[in-house]
C-alpha positions in Angstrom: 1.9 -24.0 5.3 4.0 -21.0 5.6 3.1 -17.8 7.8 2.9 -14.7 6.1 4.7 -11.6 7.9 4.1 -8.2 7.5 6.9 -5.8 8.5 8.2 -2.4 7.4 10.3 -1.9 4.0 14.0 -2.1 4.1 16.4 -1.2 1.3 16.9 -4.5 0.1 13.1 -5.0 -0.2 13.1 -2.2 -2.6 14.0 -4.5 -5.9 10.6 -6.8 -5.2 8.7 -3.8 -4.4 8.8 -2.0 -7.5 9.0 -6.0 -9.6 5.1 -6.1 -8.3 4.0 -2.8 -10.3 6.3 -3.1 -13.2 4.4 -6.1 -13.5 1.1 -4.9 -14.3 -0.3 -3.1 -16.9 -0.5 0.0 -15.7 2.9 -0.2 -13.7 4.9 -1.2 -16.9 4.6 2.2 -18.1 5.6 3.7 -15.3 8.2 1.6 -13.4 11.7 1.7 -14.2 13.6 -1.6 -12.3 16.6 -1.4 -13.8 17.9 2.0 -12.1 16.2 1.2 -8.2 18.1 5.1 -6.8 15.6 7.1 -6.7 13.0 4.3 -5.2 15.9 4.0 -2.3 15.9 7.5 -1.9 12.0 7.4 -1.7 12.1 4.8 0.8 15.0 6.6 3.2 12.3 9.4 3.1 9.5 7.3 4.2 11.2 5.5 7.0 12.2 9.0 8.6 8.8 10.3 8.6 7.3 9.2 11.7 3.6 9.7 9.8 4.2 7.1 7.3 4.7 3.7 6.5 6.0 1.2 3.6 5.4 -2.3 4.4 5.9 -5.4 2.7 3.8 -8.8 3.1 6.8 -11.5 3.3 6.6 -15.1 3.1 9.8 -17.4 4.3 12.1 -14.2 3.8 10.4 -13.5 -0.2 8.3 -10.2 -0.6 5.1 -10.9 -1.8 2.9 -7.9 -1.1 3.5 -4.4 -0.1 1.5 -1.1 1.0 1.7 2.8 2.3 0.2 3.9 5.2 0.2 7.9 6.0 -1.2 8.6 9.0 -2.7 12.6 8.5 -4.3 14.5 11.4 -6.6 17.4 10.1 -9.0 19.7 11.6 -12.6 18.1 9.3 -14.5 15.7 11.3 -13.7 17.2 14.4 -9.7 17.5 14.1 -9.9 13.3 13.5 -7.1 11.7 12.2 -7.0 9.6 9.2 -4.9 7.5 7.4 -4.6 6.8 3.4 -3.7 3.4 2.0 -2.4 3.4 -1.0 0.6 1.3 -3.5 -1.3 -2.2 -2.5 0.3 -4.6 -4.5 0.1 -8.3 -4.0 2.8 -10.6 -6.5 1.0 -12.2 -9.2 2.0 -15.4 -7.7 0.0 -14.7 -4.3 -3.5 -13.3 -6.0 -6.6 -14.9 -5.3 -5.0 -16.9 -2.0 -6.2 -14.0 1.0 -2.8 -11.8 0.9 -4.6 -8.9 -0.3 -7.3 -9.4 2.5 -4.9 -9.9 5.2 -2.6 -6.9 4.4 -6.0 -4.5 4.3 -6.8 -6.0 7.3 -3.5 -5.0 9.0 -3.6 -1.5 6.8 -7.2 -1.3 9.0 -5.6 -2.2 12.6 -2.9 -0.4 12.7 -4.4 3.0 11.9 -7.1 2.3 14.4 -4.4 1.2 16.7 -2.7 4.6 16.6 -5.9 6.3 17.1 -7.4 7.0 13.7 -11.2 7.5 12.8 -11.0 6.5 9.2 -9.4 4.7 6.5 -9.0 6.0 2.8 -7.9 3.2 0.3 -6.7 5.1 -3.1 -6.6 3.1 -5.9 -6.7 3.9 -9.8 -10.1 4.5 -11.4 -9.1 2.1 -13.9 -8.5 -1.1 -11.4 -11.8 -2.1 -11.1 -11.0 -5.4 -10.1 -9.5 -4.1 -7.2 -12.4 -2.1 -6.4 -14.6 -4.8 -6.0 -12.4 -6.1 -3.8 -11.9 -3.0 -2.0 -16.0 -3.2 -1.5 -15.7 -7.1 -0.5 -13.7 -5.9 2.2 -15.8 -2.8 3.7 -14.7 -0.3 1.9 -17.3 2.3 -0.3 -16.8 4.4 -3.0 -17.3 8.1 -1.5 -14.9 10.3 -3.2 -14.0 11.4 -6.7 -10.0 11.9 -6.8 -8.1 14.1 -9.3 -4.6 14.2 -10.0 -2.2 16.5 -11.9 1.5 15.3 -13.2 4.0 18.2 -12.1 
């Protein structure tokens, strides 16, 4: 059995990244694999904020999952500190096999490692799969999100 690693995003992970979402229904419509520049240039940006993080789930040197952590201090709940999960995406080859649970569960630790008093998972309205999963795994629906394309 192979171990599963999970370690932050470099440039040549960036191809497999963006593979996972073009490869879904609601990613098809939005992904574009052929031209990967601006997702480099999106992941240069990330890896020189010190408040946020892409990682990838990688299995004998193959990317199979990947997330992004932001680590956000604010002044609500007492001037806590929070971080926001969001782009989970496991490859349609690992689903149903515990990635997803084991990448949460790192996306849960290492927030609470660095001192954080809560977790936000963001996911569409229209993955409900995913939600139920999110719920299997803790999580509760508490918020109602909006979003406007600029």
């Amino acid at each position: 059995m192979t171990t599963i690693g999970i370690r932050p995003a470099v440039r040549d992970d960036i191809a497999a990244i963006v593979a996972m979402p073009a490869d879904d229904a609601l990613g098809a419509t939005r992904e574009i694999p052929d031209d990967l520049t601006p997702y480099w240039s999106a992941c240069e940006r990330l890896q020189s904020d010190p408040n946020r993080l892409l990682v990838v789930a990688d299995r004998d040197g193959e990317v199979v999952g990947t997330l992004q952590l932001a680590i956000v201090p604010g002044p609500s709940r007492k001037g806590s500190t929070r971080s926001i999960v969001e782009g989970v995406r496991i490859h349609s080859s690992e689903r149903g096999r515990g990635l997803g649970a084991q990448l949460i569960e790192w996306a849960v630790d290492e927030p609470r490692r660095q001192g954080c008093q809560l977790v936000r998972l963001a996911s569409d309205s229209a993955r409900t799969d995913a939600h139920r999963f999110d719920g299997r795994l803790g999580f509760t629906g508490s918020h109602v999100g909006f979003k406007s394309q600029l």
